[in-house]
N, C-alpha and C positions, 0 to 999 in steps of 0.2 A: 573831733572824734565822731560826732554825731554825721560828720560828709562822711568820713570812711564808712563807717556804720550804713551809712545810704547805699553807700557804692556798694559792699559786699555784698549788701541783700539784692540789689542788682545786678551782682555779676551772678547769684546763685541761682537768680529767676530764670538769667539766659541759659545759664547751664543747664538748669533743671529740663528749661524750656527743649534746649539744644538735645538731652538726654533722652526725655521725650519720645522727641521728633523722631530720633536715630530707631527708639524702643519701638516705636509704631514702624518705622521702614522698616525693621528687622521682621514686624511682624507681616507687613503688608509679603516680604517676602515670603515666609514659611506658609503665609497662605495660600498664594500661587504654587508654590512648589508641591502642596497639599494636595489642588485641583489638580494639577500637571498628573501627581500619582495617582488618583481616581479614575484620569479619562483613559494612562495609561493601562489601570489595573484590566478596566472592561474592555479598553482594545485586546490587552494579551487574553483574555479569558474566549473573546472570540474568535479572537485566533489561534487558539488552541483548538476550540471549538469544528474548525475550518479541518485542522489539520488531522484530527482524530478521521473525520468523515472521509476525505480525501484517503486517508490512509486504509482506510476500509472496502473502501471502492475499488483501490488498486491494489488489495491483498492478492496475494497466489498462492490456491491453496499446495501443499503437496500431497502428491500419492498416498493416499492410503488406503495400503495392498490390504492390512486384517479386515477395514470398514468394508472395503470393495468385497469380498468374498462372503461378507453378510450382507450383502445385495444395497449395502449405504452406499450410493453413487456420487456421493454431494463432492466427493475431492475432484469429481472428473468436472465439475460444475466451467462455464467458462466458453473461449473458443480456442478450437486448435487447428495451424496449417499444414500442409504439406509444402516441400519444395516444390513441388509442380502447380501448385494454386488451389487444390483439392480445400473444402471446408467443414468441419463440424462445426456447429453450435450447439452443446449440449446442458442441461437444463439440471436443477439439482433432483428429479427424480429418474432421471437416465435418459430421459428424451436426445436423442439428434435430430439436430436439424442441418440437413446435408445438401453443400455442392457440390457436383463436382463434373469436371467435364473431360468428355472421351472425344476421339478425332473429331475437334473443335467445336462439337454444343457441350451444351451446357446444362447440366441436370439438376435437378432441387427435389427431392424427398425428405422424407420422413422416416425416420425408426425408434426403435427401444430396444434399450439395451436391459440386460439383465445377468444377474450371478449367474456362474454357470460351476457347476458342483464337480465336474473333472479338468483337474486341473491340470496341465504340460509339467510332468513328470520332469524333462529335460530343463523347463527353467520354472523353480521352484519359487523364485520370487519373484515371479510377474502373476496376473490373474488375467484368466482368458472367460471373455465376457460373451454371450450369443445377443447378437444382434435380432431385430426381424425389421422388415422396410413394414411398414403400416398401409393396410391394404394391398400385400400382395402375398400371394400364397408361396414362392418360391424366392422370395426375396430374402434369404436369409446367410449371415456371413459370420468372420468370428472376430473381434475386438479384441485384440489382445496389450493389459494395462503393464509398460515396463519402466520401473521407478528409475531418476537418474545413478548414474553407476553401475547399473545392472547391465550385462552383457549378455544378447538372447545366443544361446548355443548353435553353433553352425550346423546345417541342412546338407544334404545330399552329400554325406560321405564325406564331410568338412571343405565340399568344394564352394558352399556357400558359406561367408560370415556375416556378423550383424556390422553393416557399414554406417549405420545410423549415429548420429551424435550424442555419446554414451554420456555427454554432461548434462542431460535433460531428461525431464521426464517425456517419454512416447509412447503412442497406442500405433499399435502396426493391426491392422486391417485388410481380412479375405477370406476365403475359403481354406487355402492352403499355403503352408508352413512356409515350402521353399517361396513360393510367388513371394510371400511378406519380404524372407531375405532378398531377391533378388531384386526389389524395386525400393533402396535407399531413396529414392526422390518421392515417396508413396507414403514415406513415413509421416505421421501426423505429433506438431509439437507445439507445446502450449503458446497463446499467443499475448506475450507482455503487453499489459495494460502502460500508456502513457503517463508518465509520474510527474511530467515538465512541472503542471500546475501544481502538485504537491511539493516539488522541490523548491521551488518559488516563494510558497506559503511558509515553508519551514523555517528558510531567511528571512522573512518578513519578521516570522515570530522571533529568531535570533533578534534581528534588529531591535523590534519591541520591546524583549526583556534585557535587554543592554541598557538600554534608555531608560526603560523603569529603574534599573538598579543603578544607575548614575543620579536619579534624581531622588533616590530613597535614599545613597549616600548620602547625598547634598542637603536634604532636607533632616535627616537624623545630626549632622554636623552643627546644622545652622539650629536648632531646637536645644543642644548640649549647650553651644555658647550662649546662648538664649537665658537658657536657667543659671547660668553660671555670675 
């Protein structure tokens, strides 16, 4: 009795031994998977980080006709083209900064733009802005701000209509009403910011928090049977 007696307590040693062993591998686990959800947490945080900023830089504002008529310029903020390659660059306190080129040069001034307190009667929700080019006494034209959807009313006895791309927001640009209708390729439209790097980022972060939440399962599963 006294050999079994030996043996048992040897077999319990190994077990206990064996038990252990298994209790430290389970742990050596949950500790890996611990650090795994740490280096995770601070990757997703700065990629989030990434992606707010990103998303910022390539916001676009829209039109707004109430701000713009209180002389707050900042929705025009940005750059806008024409089909024909014509340029604004305009600035959040109404500055342009202008290309544009007539039988093949090439021109680059300067203007400001400003409210202008009579409004075209004819199309009531657009706002018609006075320009002036900077440094020139006769430099002056009219900006006219027209939100997407909005349809500028036809010119000269409805012989002219607005051919412009009515799903955008545009500023039609000149002296005079007809001239704007009659050069659809003159029209100026806002110029989409590149998003490649931002859509890029967003997946990464999808990817990210995929992986975090597969290892936060795994790691809350293996912690249950743990205490269990």
């Amino acid at each position: 009795s006294s050999v079994a007696k030996k043996e048992n307590t040897s077999q319990e040693a190994t077990d206990n031994s064996k038990e252990s062993e298994i209790k430290k591998q389970k742990e050596k686990e949950i500790q890996k998977l611990k650090e795994q959800l740490a280096s995770l947490d601070s990757k997703v945080a700065e990629s989030e980080k990434l992606v707010d900023k990103l998303k910022e830089e390539t916001a676009v504002p829209k039109l707004d006709i109430e701000s713009l008529r209180n002389n707050d310029l900042s929705s025009l903020k940005g750059t806008w083209r024409t089909p024909s390659g014509n340029e604004y660059i305009i600035n959040e306190s109404g500055e342009i900064y202008i290309t544009s080129f007539r039988d093949g040069q090439k021109f680059e001034y300067t203007a400001e733009l400003k409210g202008s307190k009579g409004q075209d009667r004819r199309n009531s929700e657009t706002v018609s802005l006075s320009a002036w080019v900077k440094g020139s006494v006769a430099g002056g034209f009219v900006v006219v701000a027209v939100p997407s959807g909005v349809i500028m009313k036809p010119g000269d006895d409805g012989k002219l209509t607005d051919k412009s791309n009515h799903d955008e927001d545009r500023l039609f640009a000149g002296q005079q009403y007809e001239a704007m209708l009659s050069r659809p390729e003159d029209v100026y439209y806002r110029v989409k910011p590149d998003t490649s790097k931002l859509e890029e980022e967003e997946k990464n972060l999808a990817q990210l928090q995929a992986e975090r939440e597969a290892i936060k399962t795994s790691l809350e599963s293996k912690e249950k049977k743990n205490t269990n």
